[in-house]
One Martini backbone bead per residue (centre of mass of N, CA, C, O) as a GRO file, in nm:
protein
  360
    1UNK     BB    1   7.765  11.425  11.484
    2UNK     BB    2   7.904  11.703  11.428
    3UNK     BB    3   7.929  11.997  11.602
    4UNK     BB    4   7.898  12.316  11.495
    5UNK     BB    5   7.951  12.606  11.435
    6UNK     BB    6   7.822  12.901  11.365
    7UNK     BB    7   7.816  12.918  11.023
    8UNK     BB    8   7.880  12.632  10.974
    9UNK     BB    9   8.013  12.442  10.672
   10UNK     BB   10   8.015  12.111  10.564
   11UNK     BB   11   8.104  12.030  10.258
   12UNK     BB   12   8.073  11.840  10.025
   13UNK     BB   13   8.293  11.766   9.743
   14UNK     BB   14   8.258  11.770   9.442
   15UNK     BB   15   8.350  11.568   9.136
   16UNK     BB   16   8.387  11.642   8.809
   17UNK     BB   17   8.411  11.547   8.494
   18UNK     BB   18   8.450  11.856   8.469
   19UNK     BB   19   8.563  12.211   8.449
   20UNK     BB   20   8.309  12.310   8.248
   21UNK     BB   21   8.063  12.210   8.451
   22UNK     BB   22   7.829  12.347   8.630
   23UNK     BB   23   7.938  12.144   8.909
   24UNK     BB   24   8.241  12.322   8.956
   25UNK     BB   25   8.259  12.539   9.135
   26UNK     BB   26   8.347  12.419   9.395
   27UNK     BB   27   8.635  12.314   9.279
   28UNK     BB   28   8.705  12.599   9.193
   29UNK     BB   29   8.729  12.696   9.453
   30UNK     BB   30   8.937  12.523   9.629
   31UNK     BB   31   9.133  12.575   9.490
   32UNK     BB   32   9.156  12.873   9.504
   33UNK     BB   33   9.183  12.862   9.826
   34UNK     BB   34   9.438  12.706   9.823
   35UNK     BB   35   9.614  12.898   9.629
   36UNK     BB   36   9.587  13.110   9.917
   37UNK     BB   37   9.729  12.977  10.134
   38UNK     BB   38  10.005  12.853  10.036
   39UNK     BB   39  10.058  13.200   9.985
   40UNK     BB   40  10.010  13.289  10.309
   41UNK     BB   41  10.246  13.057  10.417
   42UNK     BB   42  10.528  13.092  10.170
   43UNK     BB   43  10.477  13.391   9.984
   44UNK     BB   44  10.432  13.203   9.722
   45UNK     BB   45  10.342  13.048   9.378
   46UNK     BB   46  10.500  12.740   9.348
   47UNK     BB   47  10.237  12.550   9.400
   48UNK     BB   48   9.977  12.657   9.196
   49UNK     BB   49   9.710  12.497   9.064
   50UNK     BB   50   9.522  12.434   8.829
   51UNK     BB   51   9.206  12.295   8.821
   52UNK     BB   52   9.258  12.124   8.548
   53UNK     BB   53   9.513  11.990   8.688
   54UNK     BB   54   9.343  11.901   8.970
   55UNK     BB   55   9.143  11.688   8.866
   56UNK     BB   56   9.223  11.433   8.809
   57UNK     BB   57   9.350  11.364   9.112
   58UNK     BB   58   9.004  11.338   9.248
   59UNK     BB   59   8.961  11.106   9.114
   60UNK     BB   60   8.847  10.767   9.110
   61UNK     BB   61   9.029  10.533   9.288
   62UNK     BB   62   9.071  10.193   9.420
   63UNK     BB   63   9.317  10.255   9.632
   64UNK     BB   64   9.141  10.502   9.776
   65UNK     BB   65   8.915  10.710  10.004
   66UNK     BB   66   8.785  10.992   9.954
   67UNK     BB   67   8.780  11.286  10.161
   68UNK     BB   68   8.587  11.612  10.064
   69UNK     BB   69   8.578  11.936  10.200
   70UNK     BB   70   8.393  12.258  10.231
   71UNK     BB   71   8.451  12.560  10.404
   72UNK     BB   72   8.177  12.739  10.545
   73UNK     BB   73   8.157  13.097  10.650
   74UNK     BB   74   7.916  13.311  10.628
   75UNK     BB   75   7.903  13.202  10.305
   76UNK     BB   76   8.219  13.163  10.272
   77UNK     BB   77   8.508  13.056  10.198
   78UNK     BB   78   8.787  12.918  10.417
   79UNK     BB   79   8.801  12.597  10.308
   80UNK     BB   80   8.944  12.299  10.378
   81UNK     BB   81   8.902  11.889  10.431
   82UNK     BB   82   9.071  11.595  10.443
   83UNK     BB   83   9.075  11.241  10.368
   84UNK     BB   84   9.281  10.957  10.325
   85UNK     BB   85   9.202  10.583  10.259
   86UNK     BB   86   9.425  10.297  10.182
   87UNK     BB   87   9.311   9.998  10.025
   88UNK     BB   88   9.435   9.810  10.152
   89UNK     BB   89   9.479   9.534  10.301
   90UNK     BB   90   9.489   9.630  10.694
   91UNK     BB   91   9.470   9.904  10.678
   92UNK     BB   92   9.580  10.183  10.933
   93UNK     BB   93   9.581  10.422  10.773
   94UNK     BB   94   9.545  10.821  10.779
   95UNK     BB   95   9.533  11.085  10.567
   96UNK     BB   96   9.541  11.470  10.621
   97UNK     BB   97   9.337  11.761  10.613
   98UNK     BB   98   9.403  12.146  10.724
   99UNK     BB   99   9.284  12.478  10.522
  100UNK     BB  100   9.298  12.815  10.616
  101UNK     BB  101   9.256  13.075  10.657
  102UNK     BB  102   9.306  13.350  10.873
  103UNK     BB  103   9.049  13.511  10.883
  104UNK     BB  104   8.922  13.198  11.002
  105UNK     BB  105   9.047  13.218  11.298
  106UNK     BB  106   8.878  13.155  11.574
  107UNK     BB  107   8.628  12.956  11.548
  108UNK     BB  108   8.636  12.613  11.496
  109UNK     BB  109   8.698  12.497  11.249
  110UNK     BB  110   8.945  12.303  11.319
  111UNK     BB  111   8.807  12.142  11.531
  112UNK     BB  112   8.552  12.046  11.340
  113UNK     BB  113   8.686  11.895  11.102
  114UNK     BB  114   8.877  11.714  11.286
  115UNK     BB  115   8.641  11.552  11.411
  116UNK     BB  116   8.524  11.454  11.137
  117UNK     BB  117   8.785  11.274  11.067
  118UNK     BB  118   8.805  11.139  11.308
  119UNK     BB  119   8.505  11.018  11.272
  120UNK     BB  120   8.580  10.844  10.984
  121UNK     BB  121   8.839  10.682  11.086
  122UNK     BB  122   8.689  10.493  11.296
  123UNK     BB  123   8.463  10.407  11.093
  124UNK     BB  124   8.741  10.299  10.898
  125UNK     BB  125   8.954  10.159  11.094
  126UNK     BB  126   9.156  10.379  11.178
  127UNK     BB  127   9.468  10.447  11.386
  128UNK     BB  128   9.678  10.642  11.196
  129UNK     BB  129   9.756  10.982  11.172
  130UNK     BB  130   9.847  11.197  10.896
  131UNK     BB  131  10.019  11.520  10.877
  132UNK     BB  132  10.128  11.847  10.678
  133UNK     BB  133  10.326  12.116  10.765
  134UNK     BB  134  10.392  12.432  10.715
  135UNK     BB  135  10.687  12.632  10.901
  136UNK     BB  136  10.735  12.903  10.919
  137UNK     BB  137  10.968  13.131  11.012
  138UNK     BB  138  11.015  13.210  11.373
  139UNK     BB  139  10.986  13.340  11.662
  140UNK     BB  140  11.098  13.152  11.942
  141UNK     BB  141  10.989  12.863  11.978
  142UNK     BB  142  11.072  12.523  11.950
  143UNK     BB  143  10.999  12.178  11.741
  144UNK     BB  144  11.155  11.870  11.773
  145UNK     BB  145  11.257  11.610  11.651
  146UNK     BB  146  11.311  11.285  11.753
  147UNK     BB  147  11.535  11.230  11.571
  148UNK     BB  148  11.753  11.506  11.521
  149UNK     BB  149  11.617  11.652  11.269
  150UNK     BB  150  11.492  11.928  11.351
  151UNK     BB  151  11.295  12.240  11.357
  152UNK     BB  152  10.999  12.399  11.458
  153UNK     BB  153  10.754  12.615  11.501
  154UNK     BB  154  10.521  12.742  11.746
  155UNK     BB  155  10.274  12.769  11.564
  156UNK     BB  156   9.948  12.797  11.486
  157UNK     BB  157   9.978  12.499  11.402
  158UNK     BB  158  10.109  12.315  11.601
  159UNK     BB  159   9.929  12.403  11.837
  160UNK     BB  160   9.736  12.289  11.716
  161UNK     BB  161   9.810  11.996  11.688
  162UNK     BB  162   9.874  11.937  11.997
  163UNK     BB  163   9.540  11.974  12.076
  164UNK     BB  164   9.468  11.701  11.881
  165UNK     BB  165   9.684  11.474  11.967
  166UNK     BB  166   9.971  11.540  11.799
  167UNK     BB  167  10.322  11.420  11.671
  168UNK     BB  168  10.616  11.499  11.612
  169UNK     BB  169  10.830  11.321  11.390
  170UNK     BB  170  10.914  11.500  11.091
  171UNK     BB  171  11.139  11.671  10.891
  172UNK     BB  172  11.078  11.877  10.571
  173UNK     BB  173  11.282  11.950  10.346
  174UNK     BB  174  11.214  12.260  10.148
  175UNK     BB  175  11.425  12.270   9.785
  176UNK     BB  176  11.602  12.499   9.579
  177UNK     BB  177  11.699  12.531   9.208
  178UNK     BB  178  11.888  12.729   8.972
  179UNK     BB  179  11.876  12.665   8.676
  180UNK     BB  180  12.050  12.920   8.518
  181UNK     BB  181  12.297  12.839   8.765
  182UNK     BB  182  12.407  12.528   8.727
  183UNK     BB  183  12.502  12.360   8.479
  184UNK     BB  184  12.834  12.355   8.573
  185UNK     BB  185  12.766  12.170   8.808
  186UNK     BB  186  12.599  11.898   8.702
  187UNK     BB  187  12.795  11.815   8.534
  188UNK     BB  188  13.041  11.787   8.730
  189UNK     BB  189  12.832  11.563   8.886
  190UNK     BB  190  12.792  11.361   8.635
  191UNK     BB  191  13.059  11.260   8.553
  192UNK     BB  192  13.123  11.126   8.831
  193UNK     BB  193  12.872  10.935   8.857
  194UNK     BB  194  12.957  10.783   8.597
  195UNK     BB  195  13.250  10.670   8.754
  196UNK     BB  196  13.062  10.538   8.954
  197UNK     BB  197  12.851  10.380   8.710
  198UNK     BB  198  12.946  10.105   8.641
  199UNK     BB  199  12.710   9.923   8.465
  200UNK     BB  200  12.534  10.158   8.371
  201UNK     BB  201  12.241  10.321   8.252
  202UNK     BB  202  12.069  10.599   8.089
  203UNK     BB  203  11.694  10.637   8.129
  204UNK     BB  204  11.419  10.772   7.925
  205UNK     BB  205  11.069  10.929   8.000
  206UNK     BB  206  10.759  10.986   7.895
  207UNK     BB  207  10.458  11.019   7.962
  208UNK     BB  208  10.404  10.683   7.893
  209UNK     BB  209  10.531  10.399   8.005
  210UNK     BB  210  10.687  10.161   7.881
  211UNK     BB  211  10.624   9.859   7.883
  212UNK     BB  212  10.911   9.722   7.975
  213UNK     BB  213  10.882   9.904   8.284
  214UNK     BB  214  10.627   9.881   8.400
  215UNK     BB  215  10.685   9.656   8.642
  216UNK     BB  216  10.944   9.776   8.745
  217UNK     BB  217  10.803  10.027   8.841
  218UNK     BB  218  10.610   9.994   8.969
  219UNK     BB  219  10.791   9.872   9.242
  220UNK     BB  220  10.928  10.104   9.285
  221UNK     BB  221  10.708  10.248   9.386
  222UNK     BB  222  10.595  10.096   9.642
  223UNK     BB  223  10.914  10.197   9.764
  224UNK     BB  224  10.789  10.461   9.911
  225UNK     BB  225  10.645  10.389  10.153
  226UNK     BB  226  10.913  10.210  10.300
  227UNK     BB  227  11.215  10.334  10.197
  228UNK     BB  228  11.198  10.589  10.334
  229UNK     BB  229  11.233  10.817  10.561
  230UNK     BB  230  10.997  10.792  10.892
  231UNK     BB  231  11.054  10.737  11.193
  232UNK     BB  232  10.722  10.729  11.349
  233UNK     BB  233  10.594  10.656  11.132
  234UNK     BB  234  10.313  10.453  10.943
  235UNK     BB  235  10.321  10.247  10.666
  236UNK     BB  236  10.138  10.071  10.435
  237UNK     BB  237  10.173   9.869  10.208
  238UNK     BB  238  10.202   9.887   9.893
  239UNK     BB  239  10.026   9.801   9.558
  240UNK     BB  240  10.138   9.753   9.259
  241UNK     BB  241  10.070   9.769   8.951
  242UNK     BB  242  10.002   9.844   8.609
  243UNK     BB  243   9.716   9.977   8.637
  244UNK     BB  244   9.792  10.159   8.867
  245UNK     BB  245  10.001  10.318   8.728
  246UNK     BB  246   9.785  10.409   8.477
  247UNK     BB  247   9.679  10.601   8.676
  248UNK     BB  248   9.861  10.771   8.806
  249UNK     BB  249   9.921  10.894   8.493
  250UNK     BB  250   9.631  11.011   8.443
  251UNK     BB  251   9.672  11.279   8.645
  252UNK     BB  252   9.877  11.407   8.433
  253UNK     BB  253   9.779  11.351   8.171
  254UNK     BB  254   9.483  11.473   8.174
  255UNK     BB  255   9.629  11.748   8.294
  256UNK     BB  256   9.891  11.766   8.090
  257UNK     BB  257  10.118  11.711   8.209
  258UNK     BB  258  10.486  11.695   8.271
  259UNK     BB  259  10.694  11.365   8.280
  260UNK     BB  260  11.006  11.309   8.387
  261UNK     BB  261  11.190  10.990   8.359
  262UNK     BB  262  11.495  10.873   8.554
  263UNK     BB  263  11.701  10.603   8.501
  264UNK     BB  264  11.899  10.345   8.601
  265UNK     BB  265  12.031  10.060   8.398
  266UNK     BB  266  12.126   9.745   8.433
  267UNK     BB  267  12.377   9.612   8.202
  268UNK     BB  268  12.356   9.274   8.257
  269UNK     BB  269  12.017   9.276   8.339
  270UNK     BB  270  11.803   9.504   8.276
  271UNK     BB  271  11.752   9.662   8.526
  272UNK     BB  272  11.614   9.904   8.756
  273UNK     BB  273  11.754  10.088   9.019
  274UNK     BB  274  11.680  10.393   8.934
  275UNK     BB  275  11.453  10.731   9.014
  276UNK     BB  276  11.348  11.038   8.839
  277UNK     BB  277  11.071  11.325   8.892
  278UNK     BB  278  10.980  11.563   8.619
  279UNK     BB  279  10.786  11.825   8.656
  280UNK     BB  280  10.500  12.023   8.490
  281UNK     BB  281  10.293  12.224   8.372
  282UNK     BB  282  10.132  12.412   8.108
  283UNK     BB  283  10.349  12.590   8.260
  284UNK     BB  284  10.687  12.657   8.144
  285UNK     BB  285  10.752  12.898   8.352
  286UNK     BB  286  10.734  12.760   8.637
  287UNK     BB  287  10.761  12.548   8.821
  288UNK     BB  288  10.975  12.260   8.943
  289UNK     BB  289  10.906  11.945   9.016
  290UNK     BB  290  11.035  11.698   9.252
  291UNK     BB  291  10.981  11.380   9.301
  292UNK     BB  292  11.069  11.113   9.295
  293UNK     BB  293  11.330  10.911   9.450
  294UNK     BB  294  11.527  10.604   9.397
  295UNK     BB  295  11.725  10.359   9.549
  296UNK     BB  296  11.759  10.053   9.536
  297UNK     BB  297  11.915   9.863   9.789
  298UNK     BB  298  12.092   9.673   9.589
  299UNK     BB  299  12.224   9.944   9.410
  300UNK     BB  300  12.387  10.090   9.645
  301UNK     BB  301  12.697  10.308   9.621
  302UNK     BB  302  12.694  10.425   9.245
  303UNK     BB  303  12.544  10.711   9.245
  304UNK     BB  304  12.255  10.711   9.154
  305UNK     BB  305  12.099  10.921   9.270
  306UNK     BB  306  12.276  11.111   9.116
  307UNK     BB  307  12.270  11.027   8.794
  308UNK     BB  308  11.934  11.091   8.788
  309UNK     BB  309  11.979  11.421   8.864
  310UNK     BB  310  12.117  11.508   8.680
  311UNK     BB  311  12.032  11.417   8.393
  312UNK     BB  312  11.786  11.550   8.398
  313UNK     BB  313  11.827  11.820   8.450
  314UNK     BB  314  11.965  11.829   8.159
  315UNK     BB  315  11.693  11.760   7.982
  316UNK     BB  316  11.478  11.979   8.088
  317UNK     BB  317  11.600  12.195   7.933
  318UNK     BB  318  11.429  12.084   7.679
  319UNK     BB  319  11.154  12.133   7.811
  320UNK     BB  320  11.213  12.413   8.034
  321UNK     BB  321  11.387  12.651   7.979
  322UNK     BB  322  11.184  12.887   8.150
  323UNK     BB  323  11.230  12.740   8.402
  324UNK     BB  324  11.376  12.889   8.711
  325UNK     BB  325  11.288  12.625   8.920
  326UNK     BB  326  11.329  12.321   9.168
  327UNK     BB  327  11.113  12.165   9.379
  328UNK     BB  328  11.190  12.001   9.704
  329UNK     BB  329  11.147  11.731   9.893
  330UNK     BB  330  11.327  11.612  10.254
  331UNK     BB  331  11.412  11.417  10.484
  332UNK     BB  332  11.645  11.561  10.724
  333UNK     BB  333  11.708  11.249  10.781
  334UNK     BB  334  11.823  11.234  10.461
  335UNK     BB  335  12.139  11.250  10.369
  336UNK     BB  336  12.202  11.144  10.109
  337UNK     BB  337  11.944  11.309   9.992
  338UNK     BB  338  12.090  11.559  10.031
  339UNK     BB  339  12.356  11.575   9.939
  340UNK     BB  340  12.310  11.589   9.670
  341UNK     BB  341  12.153  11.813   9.665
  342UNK     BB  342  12.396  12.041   9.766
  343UNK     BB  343  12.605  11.978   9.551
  344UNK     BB  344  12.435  12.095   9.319
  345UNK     BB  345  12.261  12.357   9.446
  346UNK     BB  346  12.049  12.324   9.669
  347UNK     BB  347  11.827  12.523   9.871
  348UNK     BB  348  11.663  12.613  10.151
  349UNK     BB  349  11.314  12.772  10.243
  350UNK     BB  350  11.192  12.531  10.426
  351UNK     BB  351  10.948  12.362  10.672
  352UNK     BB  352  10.806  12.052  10.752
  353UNK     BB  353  10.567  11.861  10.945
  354UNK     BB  354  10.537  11.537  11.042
  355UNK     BB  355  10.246  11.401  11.183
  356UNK     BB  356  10.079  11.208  11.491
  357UNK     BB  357   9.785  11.013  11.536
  358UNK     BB  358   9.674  10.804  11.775
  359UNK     BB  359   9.430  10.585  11.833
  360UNK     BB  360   9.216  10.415  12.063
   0.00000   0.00000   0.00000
């Protein structure tokens, strides 16, 4: 067992089954200290979610097998950190956080932390070890993709990440739409889409998803681990099936939370060939989170997937009508979509990390 600073504890995190359970402090406050870090790097509240929307993603799934501690340091919450390993048969990938207050930094919290998650990776056998880090603009040194795509700053999160033995693989550019300002760029490009979607129609619907989609929708979500560009990270195969979807959609029912999903499908197979998901939690003033977004390899060439941001966009009006903004998140070198988010009206507004650690 890795050896502690003085004064720190990593305490295993309790998951209740209810947030207002006598046993959900420490959830809690995990959340707490999440939601006040996201906005000491970043600046703004648009990342922050109540506890008790947060608490159902946290429940047991048979796809994950997740750790997740808070570290205490003086008695204080001062982070957290995770592990998730994907129960696919063969995998060999582990996702991992960690996330520090500024005020708890130069303790060496963030490397006992790291040492705990290695020494878990390697004891359930994972060899590749992935984490996203946002990396606010700063002055100074900066560290470039292999991709040739975009580059962060060398700042105290680089730092650690490359003393842990990890290596920047791809940027991530998050990108913001002002809805209140958006609706006649939307429309005038979601009219072009559809003049060049001639055999498609745009479905729609809120979770959970019709039964007749349920099968083709499993495989399209299995194919983002694998379809979108990944630079030189390594990602295992998923397998979705119907009951994975419906755990999938039960973190958002169980959370309250609402997601519109636009899909268009091919009119003469009734396929699905593409899909975009907007999200928002129970309160519809906030920021609205763009998840999701996939064209079939097969049916790519159609502008299927601006016809279904844009579509989706202009229904979202009436789902969220005060809600100000849509924030989405795009590998820098996946220029098809960016360029449909570009020509909507998304600008940049910081940019992640994507790292990785190759286990001896």
């Amino acid at each position: 067992m890795t050896t502690l600073p003085a004064g720190l504890e990593l305490r295993p995190l309790h998951i209740p089954a209810r947030i207002d359970d006598p046993d959900a402090a420490d959830f809690r406050e995990m959340v707490r200290l999440r939601n006040l870090v996201y906005e000491e790097i970043s600046g703004h509240t648009d990342e922050s979610i109540p506890a008790d929307e947060l608490l159902p993603a946290f429940q047991p799934r048979p796809e994950v097998k997740r750790f997740s501690w808070i570290a205490v340091f003086r008695g204080e919450v001062v982070g957290r950190a995770g592990l998730d390993l994907p129960q696919e048969e063969g995998a060999r990938t582990a996702s991992w956080l960690i996330e520090l207050r500024r005020s708890s930094w130069g303790h060496g919290i963030g490397r006992a932390a790291f040492a705990r998650i290695e020494q878990i990776a390697r004891a359930e056998g994972r060899s590749v070890l992935h984490t996203w880090a946002e990396h606010p603009a700063a002055e100074g040194p900066t560290l470039s993709a292999p991709t040739g795509y975009g580059s962060v700053p060398e700042d105290h999160a680089a730092r650690f990440l490359l003393a842990s033995g990890c290596t920047l693989e791809q940027i991530v550019r998050v990108s913001t739409l002002d809805l209140a300002e958006s609706g006649a760029r939307v429309r005038e490009q979601l009219a072009a889409a559809e003049a060049a979607a001639a055999g498609y129609r745009i479905v729609q619907w809120t979770l959970p998803t019709p039964d007749e989609f349920v099968d083709r929708f499993a495989w399209m979500k299995s194919r983002m681990a694998t379809d979108a560009p990944s630079a030189g990270l390594e990602h295992d195969e998923e397998v979705w099936d119907a009951a994975r979807l419906r755990r999938h959609e039960a973190t958002y029912l169980d959370a309250g939370r609402h997601m519109l999903v636009t899909a268009a499908q091919h009119v003469d197979t009734g396929e699905l060939a593409a899909f975009n998901e907007l999200v928002i939690g129970k309160d519809r003033t906030a920021a609205t989170g763009q998840e999701d977004t996939l064209v079939v390899a097969a049916h790519r060439g159609h502008r299927l997937g601006m016809l279904v941001k844009c579509a989706g966009l202009l229904a979202w009006r009436d789902v969220a009508p005060d809600s100000p903004r849509v924030i989405t998140y795009n590998a820098e070198e996946n220029r098809p979509m960016l360029s449909i988010n570009e020509a909507i009206g998304f600008a940049p507004i910081s940019y992640e990390g994507v790292w990785k650690k190759v286990l001896d």
